[in-house]
N, C-alpha and C positions, 0 to 999 in steps of 0.2 A: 504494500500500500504506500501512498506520498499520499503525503500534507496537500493539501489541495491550495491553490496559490488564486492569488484576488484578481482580475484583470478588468478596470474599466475601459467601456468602448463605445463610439459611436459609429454609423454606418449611414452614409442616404442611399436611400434605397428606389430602385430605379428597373420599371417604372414604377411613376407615382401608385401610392396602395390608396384605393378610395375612403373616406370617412365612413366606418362602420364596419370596415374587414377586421381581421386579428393578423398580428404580426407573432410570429415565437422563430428565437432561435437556437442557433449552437455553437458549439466551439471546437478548432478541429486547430490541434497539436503540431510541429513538425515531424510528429511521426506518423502522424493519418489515426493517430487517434483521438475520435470525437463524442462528446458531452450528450448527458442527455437534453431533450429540448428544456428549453426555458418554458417559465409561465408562459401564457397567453396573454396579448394586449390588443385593447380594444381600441383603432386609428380615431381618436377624438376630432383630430383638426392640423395645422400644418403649424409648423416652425420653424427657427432657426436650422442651417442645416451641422448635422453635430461635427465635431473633429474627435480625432481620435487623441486619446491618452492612455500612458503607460502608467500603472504603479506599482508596477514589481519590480523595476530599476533593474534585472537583469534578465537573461537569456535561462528561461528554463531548464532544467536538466534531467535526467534519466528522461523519462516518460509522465509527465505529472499530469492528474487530472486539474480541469479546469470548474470553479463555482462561477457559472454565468449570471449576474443577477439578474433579476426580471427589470427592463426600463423601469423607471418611475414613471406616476403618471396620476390625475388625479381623477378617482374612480367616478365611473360615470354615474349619471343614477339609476336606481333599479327599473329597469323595464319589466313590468311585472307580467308577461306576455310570448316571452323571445326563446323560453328554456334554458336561460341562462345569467349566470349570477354576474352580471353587470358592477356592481359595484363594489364585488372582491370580498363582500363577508360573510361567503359557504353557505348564503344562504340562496335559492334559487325561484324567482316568482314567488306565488303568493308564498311560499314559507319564508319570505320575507319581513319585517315590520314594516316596510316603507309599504308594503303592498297591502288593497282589501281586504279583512279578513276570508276565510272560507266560511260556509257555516256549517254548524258544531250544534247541533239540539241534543249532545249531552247525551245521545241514547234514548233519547224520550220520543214518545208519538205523540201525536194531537188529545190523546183519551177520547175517542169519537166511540160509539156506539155502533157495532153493529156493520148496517151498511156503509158509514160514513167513515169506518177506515180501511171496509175494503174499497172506497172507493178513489181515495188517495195514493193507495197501492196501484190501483191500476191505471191510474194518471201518468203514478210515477213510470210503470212498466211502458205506457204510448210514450212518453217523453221520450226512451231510450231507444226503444225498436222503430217506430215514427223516425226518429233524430238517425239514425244510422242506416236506416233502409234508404231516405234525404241521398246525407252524405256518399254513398254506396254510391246512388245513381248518379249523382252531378261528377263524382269523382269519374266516372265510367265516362259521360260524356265530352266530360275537359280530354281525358284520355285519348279518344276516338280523334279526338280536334287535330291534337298537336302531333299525335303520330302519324295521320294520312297526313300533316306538313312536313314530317320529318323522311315518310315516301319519297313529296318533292325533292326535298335537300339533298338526300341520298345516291335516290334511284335514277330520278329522273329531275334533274336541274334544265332552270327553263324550258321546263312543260308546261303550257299552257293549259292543255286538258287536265292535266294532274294538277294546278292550281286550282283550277274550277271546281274538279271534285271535294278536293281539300275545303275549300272554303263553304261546300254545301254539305257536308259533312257537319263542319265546325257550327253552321247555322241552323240543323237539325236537331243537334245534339243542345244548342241553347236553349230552343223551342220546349227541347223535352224535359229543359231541368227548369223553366218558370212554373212547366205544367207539374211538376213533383214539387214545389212550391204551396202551389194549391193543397196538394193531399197533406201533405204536410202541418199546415194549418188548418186543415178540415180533421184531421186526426186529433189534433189537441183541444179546440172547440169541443169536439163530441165526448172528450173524456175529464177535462182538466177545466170547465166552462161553469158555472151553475143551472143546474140545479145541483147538477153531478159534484163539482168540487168548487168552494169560497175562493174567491182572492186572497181572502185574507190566508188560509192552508195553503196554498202557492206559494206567498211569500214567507210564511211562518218556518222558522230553523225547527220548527217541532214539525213541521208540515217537509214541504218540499226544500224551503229555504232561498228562495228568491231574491228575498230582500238585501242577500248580499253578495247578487249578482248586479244592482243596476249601474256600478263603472265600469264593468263589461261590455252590457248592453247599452250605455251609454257613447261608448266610443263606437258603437256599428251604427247610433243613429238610432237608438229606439231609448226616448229620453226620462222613459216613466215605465213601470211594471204593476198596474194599477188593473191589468184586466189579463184572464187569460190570454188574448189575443194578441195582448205586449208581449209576453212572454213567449209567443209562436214567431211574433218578428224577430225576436233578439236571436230564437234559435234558427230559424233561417238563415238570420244576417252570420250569425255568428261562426256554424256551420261553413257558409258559404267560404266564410274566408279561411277555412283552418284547411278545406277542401283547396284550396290555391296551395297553400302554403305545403300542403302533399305534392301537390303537381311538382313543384319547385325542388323539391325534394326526388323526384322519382324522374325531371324532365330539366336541368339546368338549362337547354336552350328555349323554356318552354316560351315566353317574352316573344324573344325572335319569331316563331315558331309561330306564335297567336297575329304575329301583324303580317305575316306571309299567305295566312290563310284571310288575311280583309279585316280582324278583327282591333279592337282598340283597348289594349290591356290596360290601359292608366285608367280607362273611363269602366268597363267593363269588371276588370280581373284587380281591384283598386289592391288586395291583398297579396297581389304575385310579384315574389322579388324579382329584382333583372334579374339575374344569375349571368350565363352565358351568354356573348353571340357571336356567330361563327358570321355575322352578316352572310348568308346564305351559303357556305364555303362546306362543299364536303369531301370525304375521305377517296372516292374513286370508286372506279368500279367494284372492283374485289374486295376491299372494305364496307362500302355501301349496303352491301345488301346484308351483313354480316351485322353491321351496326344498328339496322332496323330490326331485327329482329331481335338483338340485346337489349335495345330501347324498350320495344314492346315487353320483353319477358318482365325485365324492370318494373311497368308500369304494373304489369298485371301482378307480379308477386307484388310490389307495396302496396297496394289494393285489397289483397287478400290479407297480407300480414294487419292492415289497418281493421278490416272487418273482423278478422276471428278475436284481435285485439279488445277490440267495441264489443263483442259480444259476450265474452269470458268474462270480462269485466262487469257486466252489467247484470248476469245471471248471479255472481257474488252479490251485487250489492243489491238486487231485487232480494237474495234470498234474508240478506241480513233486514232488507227492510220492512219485510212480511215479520218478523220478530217484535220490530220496532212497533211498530203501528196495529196489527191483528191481534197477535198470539203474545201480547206484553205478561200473561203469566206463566208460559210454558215454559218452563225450566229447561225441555230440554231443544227448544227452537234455534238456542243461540250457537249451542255447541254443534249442532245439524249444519248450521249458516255455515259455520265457521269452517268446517269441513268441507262443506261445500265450495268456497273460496280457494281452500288451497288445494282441491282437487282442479279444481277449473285454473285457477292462475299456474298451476303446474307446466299445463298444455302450454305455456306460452314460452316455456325456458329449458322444456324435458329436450335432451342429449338426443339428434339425431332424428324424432320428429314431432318435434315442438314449432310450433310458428317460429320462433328465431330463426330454429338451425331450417327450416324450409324454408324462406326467405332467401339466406347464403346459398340455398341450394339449388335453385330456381336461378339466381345470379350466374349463379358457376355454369350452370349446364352451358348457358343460351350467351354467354359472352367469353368464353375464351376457344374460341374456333380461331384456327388462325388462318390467314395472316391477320385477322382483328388483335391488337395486343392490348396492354394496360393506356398507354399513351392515345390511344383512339377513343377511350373513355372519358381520359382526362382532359383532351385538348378543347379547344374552341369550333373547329372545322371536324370533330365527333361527335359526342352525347355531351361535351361541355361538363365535366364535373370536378375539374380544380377550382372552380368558380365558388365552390362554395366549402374549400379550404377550410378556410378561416372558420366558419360557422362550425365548419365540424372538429376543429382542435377545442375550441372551447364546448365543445359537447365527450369531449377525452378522446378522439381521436387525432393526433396531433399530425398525421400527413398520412394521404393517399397514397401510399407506397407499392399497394396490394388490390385486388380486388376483394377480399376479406376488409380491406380499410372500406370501401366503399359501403359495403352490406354494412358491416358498423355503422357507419352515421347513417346511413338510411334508416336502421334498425330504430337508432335515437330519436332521429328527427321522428319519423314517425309515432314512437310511442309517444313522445311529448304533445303532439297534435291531436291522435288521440286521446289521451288522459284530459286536455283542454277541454274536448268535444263532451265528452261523458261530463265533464265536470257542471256544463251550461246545460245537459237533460239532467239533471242529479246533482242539486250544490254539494250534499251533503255525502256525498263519494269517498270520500276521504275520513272522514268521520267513521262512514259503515266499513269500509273497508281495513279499517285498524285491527285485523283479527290477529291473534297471538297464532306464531308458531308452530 
């Protein structure tokens, strides 16, 4: 072992890295040997450009390792929304103090009578299969969009025909997710509306717990939770955009991708990061066709990983909530629940064919055909996925090295989007879902 030795440093960095990426680095020896990465930093805004300085006063010897510190920088504030701990105090989103509480009724139900706590049960059960059937379908149609555009870029570059199709596609698939819109709010009306269920149980942390969702639903533009009906916009709006924030996640050039096919992602998609763009640039023939089909596989396993995700989840916490609210004297309803949780959440992390390891596996099949390599994944004029680096070091994957690194942050991004979605059909998720061991 050696003493590990201090070395201050500055670098400009070139090109410019945009407001909102992370930067980490390393340290690499004159013997090739290198540090592990540094913390993550999050690019606030520009500066001075640094110079470099020395404070070891000498020339290293043997082989020593190097303690890289992390920049300084002064932590941003908590984005309570992003999946990640912004302002560096281990704490992430809402298990933040800066952030909205969740709500917590303590274990308690409404003490309703009878019908009237089965009937908040099954409010709460349309919240969550309504909320994810929703999601399912708009995610399917974003999908259909951006891959018959990613056809064009591929297969067939300045084709006319294949434009046209692309863009009727993308305009079909629109059509079909205002009309799942509709059901959607016709679903919660008929279950979660009066006579069936009070406003006031909607928002009640003994009830559903609403009440402290409205700086959620506040920022989608639905500025009061005063009727069931608010509560179907918030979940649309809110949905809609966690459903972007997948795409972006399973499509980096999906941006490019949307304005190829006629569409206007800033007016339309207001939730879909840039990510990539390859300005229309693709990999060639022999790659091409290689790359459409990794895309797709892509789309279709996060789709699947995000559904089985939604649903495992949601059968836990209906079960623990039938405890809550019905069977408040059964002794033995909670240890059933609880059981239940961790048989279902098991499926999502079981060795080999658990949603995770399907996910990686689904990845692996349908993108490493060669000549397709890691590099046609990552580039710009590929599927665009270094693009979203940054976002995925601060989710602990600190570089796409691998296509294992890729399924890792997808895997993240995802559950986090998920976990959101459930959270806005079910405040109190987190609450129910606190089962022991």
């Amino acid at each position: 072992m050696f003493a590990p030795q201090h070395l201050d440093f500055g670098a400009l960095v070139q090109p410019a890295v945009a407001v909102g990426q992370f930067i980490t680095a390393t340290a690499t020896d004159p013997n090739g040997n290198t540090s592990e990465f540094s913390n993550c930093v999050q690019v606030t805004g520009t500066g001075p450009v640094p110079t470099f300085t020395s404070t070891s006063g000498s020339t290293p010897t043997a082989t020593p390792s190097f303690t890289v510190p992390a920049p300084t920088r002064t932590p941003a504030p908590e984005n309570c929304y992003d999946c990640i701990d912004n302002d560096g105090d281990g704490k992430i989103d809402r298990d933040d103090e800066d952030c909205p509480l969740r709500a917590n009724g303590m274990e308690l139900g409404l003490s309703r009578p009878g019908k009237g706590a089965k009937a908040i049960v099954k409010c709460a059960k349309t919240l969550g299969q309504a909320g994810t059937k929703f999601s399912t379908a708009k995610l399917k149609h974003l999908q259909k969009c951006v891959d018959a555009a990613f056809v064009c870029v591929q297969r067939k570059p300045n084709d006319a025909v294949c434009a046209a199709k692309a863009k009727s596609t993308c305009a079909k698939g629109l059509a079909k997710s205002a009309s799942d819109e509709g059901k959607l709010r016709r679903a919660i009306l008929k279950r979660c509306a009066p006579p069936s269920v009070d406003v006031a149980d909607l928002r009640s942390v003994a009830g559903i717990g609403y009440e402290t969702e409205a700086a959620v639903c506040g920022e989608r533009g639905v500025g009061t939770l005063a009727s069931a009906s608010d509560v179907a916009d918030c979940l649309v709006a809110e949905h809609g955009c966690r459903v972007e924030d997948l795409v972006a996640s399973e499509v980096p050039r999906a941006v490019e991708l949307l304005r190829l096919a006629g569409r206007d992602p800033t007016v339309e998609f207001p939730c879909l990061a840039a990510g990539a763009d390859g300005a229309g640039a693709d990999l060639g023939t022999a790659k091409g066709k290689l790359a459409v089909k990794c895309q797709k596989a892509i789309g279709k396993a996060g789709a699947k990983f995000a559904s089985v995700k939604a649903k495992l989840t949601q059968k836990c916490s209906s079960a623990v909530y039938v405890c809550v609210q019905v069977k408040t004297t059964d002794a033995k309803c909670r240890p059933k629940a609880e059981a239940t949780c961790r048989k279902q959440l098991a499926k999502l992390t079981a060795p080999g064919k658990g949603a995770t390891a399907k996910l990686a596996a689904a990845i692996t099949k349908s993108c490493t055909k060669a000549p397709l390599a890691l590099t046609d994944l990552l580039e710009d004029d590929g599927l665009g996925f270094a693009a979203l680096g940054g976002e995925c070091a601060a989710l602990g994957v600190p570089s796409l090295g691998s296509l294992a690194d890729v399924s890792t942050c997808l895997e993240r991004r995802h559950t986090c989007r998920v976990e959101q979605m459930i959270e806005t059909e079910m405040p109190r998720v987190v609450e129910l879902l606190d089962v022991s061991p």
